[in-house]
C-alpha positions in Angstrom: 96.4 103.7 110.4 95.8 107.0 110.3 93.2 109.1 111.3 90.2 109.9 108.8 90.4 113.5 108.0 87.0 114.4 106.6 85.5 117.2 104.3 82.5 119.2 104.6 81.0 116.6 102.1 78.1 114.6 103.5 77.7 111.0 102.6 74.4 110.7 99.8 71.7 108.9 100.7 71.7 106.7 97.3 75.3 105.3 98.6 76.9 102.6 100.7 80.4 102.9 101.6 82.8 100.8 103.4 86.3 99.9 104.5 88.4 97.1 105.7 90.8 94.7 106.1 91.1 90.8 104.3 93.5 89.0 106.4 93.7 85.8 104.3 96.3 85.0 101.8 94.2 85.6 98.6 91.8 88.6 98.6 91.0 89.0 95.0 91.1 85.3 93.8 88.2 85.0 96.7 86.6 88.4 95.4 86.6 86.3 91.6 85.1 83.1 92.8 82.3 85.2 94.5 81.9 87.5 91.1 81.8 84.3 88.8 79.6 82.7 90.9 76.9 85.2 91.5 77.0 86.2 87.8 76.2 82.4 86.7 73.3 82.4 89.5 71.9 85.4 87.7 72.5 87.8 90.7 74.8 90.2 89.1 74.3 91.5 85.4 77.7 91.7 84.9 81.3 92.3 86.4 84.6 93.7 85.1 88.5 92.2 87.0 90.8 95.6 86.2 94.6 96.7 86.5 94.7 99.6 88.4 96.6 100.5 85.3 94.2 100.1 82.9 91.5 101.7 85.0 93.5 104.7 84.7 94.1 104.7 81.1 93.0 107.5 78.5 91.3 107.2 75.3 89.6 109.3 72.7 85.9 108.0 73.4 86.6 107.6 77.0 89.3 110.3 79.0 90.0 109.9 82.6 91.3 111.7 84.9 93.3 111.8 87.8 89.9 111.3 89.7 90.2 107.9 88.3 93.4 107.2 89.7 93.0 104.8 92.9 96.5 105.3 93.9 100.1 103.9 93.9 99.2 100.9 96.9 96.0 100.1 94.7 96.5 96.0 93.6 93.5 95.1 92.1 90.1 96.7 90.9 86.8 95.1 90.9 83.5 96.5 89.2 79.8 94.8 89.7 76.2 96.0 88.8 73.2 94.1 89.6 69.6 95.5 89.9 67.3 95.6 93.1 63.6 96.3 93.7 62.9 95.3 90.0 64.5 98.2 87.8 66.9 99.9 90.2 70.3 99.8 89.1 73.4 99.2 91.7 76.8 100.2 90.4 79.6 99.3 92.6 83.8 99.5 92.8 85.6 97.3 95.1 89.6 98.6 94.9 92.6 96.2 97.2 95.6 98.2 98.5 98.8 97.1 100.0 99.4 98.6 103.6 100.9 101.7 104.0 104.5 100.9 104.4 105.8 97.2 104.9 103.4 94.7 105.2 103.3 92.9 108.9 102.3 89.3 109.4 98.1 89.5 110.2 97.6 93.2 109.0 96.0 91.8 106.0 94.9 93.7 102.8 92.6 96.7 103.1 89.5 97.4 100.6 87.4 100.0 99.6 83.9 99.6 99.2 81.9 102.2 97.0 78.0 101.4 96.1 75.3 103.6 94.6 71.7 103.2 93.3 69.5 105.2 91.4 67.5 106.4 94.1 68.0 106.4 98.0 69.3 103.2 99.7 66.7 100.7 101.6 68.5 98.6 104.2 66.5 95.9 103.2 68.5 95.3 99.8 71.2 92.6 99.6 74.9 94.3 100.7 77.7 95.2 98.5 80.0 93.9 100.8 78.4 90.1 99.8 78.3 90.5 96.5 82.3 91.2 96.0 83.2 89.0 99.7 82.1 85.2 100.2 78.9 85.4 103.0 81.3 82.9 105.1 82.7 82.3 108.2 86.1 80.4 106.4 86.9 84.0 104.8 87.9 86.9 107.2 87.4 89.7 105.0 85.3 91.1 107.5 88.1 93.1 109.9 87.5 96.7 110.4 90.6 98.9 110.0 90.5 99.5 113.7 92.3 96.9 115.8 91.0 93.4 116.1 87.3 94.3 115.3 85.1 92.7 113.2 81.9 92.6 111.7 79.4 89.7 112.0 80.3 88.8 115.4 80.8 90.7 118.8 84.1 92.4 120.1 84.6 92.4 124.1 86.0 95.2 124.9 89.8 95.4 126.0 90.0 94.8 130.2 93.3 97.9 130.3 91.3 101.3 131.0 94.3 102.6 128.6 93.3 99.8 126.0 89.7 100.5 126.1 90.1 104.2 125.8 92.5 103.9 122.9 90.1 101.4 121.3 86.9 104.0 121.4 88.8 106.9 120.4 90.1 105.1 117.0 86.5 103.8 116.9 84.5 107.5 116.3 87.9 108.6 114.5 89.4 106.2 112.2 86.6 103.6 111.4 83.8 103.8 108.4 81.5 101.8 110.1 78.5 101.9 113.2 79.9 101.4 116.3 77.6 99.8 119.1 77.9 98.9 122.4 76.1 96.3 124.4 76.9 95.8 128.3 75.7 92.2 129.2 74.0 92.4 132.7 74.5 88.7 133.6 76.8 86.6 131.6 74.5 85.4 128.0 74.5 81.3 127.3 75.1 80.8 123.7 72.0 82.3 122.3 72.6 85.6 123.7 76.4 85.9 122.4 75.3 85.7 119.4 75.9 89.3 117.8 72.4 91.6 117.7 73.6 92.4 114.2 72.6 89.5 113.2 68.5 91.3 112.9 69.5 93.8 111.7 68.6 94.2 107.1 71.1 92.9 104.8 72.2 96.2 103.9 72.8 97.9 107.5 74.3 94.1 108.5 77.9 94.7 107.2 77.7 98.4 108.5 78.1 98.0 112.1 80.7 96.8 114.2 79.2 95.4 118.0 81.4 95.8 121.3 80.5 93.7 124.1 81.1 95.0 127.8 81.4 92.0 130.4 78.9 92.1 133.8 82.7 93.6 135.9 83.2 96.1 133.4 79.9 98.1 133.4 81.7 101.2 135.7 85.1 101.3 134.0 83.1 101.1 130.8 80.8 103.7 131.8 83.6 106.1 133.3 85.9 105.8 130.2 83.2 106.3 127.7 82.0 109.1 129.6 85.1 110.9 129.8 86.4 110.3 125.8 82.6 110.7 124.2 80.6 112.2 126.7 78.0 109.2 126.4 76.9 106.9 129.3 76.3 103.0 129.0 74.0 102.0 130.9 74.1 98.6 133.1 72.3 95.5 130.6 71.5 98.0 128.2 73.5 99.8 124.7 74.4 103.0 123.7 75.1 103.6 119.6 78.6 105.9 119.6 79.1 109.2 118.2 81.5 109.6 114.8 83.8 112.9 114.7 83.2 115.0 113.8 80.0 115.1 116.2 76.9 115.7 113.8 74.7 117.7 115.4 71.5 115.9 114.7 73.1 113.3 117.2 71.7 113.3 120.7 73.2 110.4 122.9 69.9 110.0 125.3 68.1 109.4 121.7 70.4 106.6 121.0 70.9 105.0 124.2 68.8 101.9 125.0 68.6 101.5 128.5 67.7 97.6 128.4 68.4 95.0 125.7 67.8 91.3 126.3 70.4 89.1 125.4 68.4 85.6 125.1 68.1 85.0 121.3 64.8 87.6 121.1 65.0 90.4 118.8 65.9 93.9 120.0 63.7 95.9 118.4 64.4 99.2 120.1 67.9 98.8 119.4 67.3 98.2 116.1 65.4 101.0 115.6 68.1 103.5 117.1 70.6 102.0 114.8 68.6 102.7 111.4 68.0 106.1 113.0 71.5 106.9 112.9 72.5 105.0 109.8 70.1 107.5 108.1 71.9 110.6 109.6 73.9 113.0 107.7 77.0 111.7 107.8 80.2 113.6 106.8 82.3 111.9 104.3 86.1 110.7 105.4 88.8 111.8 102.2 89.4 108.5 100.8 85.1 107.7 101.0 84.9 111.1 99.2 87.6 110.1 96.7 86.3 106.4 96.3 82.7 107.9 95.6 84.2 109.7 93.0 85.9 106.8 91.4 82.2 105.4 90.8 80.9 107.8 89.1 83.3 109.7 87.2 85.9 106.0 86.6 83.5 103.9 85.6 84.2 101.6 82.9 81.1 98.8 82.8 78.6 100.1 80.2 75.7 98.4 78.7 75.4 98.2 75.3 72.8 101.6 75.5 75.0 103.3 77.9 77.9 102.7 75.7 76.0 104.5 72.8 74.6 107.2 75.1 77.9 107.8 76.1 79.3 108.1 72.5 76.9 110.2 71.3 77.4 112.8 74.0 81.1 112.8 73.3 80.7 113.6 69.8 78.6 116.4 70.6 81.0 117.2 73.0 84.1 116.9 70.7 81.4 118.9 67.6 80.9 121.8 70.3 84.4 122.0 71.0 85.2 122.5 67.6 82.9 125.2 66.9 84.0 127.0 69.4 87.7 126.8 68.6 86.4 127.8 65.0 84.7 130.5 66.3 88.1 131.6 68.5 89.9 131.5 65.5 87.7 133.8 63.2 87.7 136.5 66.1 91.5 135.9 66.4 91.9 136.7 62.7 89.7 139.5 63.2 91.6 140.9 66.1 95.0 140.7 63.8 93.6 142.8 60.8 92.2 145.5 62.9 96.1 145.7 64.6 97.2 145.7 61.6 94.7 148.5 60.1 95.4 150.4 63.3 99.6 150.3 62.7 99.0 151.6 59.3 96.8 154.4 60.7 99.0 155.5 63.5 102.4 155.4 61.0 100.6 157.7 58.4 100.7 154.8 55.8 97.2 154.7 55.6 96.6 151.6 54.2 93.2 150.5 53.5 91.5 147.7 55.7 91.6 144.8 54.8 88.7 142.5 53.5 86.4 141.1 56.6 87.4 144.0 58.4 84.8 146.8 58.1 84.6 150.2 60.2 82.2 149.1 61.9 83.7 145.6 63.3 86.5 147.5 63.7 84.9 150.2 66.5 83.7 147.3 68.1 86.5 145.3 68.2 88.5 145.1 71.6 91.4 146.9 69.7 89.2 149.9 69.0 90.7 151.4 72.4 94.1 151.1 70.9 93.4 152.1 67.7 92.3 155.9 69.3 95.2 155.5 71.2 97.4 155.1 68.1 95.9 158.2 66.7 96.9 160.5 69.0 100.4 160.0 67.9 99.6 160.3 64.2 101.9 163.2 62.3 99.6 166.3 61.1 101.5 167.3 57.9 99.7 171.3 57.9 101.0 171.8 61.4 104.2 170.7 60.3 104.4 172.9 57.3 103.7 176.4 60.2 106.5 175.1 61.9 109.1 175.2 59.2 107.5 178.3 58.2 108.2 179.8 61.9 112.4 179.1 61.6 114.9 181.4 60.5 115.8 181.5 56.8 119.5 182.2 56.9 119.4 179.1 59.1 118.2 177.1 57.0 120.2 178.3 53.9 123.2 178.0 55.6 122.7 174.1 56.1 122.1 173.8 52.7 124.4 172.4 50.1 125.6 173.1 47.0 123.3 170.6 45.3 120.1 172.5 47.3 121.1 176.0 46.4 118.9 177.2 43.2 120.6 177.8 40.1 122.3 181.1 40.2 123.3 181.8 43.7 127.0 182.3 44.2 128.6 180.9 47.6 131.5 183.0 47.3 133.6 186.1 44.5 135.6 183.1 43.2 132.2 181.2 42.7 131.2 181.1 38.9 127.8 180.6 38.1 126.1 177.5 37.2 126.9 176.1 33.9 129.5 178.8 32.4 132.9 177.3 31.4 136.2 178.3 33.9 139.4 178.8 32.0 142.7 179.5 33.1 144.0 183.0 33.4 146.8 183.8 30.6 150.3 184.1 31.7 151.8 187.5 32.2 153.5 190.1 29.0 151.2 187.8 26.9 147.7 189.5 27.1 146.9 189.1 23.4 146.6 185.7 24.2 
């Protein structure tokens, strides 16, 4: 897979977040079993089996987003929430994708794991990752993303100096979970194989992923771990491994345990180191970021008083969204009679305003500034009158026409004046005609 990128986000304390891989043939008819089961036991209040489709789907009372969206490669989309410590309530998402690309034989079906309570986490509470996943052996659900590794067992490390290189680096990059590494100074009998995960709290149990380093591999170990992390192991002791990016809070002497007793006896030092880093700040990966936000704002299993809750602050929301659009449209109409009023102003029309729309609203108004820009363009009819006044009168008589000229004035000596009749002259030797 590809390597995490991260955001400046840091992982909250009130969640629990994992990833990885089921490599049997039905992931989610295992993940219902498990459900149904724990629901009839009285573990779980309740649980919700969901399309990735409907997950995603709009509706008046309840609009999602595209933060809801778990992706194209999402198959199936689990919700649980059972309470811990009494009254604290755990909400929880479980998505299944398809691979990226073509699914090869044995690279199983990868999950997301998103859990938060109403206040911080306490290791001791049961973990998400059982209450989705069978606690058993017979179901691997339990593969990290990275390689072959797994949780609830130990991982030797690879003998190739290439290999075991590779296999940190994709370790502190790619992988959600605590990485821990335990050299075994003498080879363990079948009490000491047994993974030191196995103290550790139900809820810091499915976090961490333990590598084993054999008795002949404690300098190549040492040498390549030192050279890609810049942490020592030391012989028959354990070092917890950094995450990139490096927090600063993390100091590799602080987290190295320089001897750990593999004979069946708890490691208490060890165990201490690893809730000490478990309860670092912890920057979140994209898709952790993006899962988180799947819970909280894609959540779809409501009790009865959440349900109401919820309805009741949608209608307020829906009633405050009317008001303001009323209130938009009130200043909009506003807005248009003061335009208005200030087109009749600057054209000399001087139309009256109209009703709502009072002088003072109007000098208020954002349109005032246009308004007084209008008006310097109005027509001053006095200043017009001293202009004509100013021109030439034969000018102006001379473009004149006959049906301007006052009654009386002749154009020309043929022109008679206005209203007199024109007869023909009499024809010649006949003037007593």
């Amino acid at each position: 897979m590809a390597e995490n990128s991260t955001s400046a986000t840091t992982a909250p304390d009130t969640a629990w977040l994992g990833r990885g891989r089921h490599l049997g043939p039905e992931p989610e008819q295992d993940v219902r079993r498990n459900l149904i089961a724990l629901k009839a036991a009285g573990v779980l209040d309740d649980f919700l089996d969901l399309d990735p489709a409907d997950a995603t789907r709009s509706s008046v009372l309840h609009p999602r987003d595209e933060a809801a969206d778990p992706g194209p490669s999402a198959r199936r989309l689990f919700e649980a929430r059972w309470r811990v410590a009494d009254d604290v309530t755990v909400r929880a998402q479980l998505t299944t994708y398809d691979p990226e690309g073509r699914r090869k034989d044995g690279e199983g079906v990868v999950w997301v794991l998103a859990a938060e309570a109403d206040r911080v986490w306490d290791a001791h509470w049961p973990s998400p990752a059982t209450m989705f996943w069978p606690d058993s052996d017979r179901v691997a659900w339990d593969h990290d993303t990275v390689g072959e590794l797994r949780l609830r067992t130990t991982n030797h490390l690879p003998k190739d100096d290439d290999e075991l290189r590779r296999r940190l680096r994709e370790s502190i990059r790619q992988s959600w979970f605590i990485h821990v590494v335990v050299h075994e100074a003498m080879t363990p009998d079948a009490t000491g194989q047994q993974p030191v995960s196995a103290f550790l709290p139900p809820g810091l149990r499915h976090r961490v992923v333990e590598h084993r380093g054999t008795p002949e591999q404690a300098q190549i170990a040492d040498f390549a771990m030192k050279r890609e992390l810049g942490v020592r192991m030391p012989r028959g002791g354990a070092v917890i491994l950094p995450v990139e990016p490096r927090s600063p809070d993390y100091d590799a002497e602080r987290f190295t345990v320089r001897s750990v007793f593999l004979d069946g006896s708890e490691p208490t030092e060890l165990l201490d180191r690893i809730a000490e880093f478990a309860a670092l700040p912890r920057p979140l990966p994209d898709e952790a970021e993006r899962a988180l936000t799947r819970l909280r704002q894609g959540w779809h299993l409501l009790t009865p008083d959440e349900e109401l809750a919820h309805a009741q602050h949608m209608v307020t929301k829906y009633a405050e969204a009317l008001d303001a659009m009323t209130k938009s449209r009130d200043l909009y109409r506003e807005a248009a009679e003061a335009a208005r009023a200030a087109l009749a102003d600057a054209s000399g029309g001087g139309a009256p305003l109209l009703s709502g729309s009072g002088p003072a609203k109007a000098e208020g108004s954002p349109l005032s500034a246009l308004t007084r820009a209008f008006g310097r363009f109005r027509r001053d009819p006095d200043k017009d009158r001293g202009k004509n006044r100013d021109k030439d009168p034969d000018k102006d008589r001379d473009k004149d026409g006959p049906e301007d000229r006052p009654e009386g004035q002749h154009e020309g000596p043929g022109t008679k004046p206005a209203g007199e009749r024109v007869t023909d002259p009499a024809p010649d030797g006949d003037p007593g005609k």
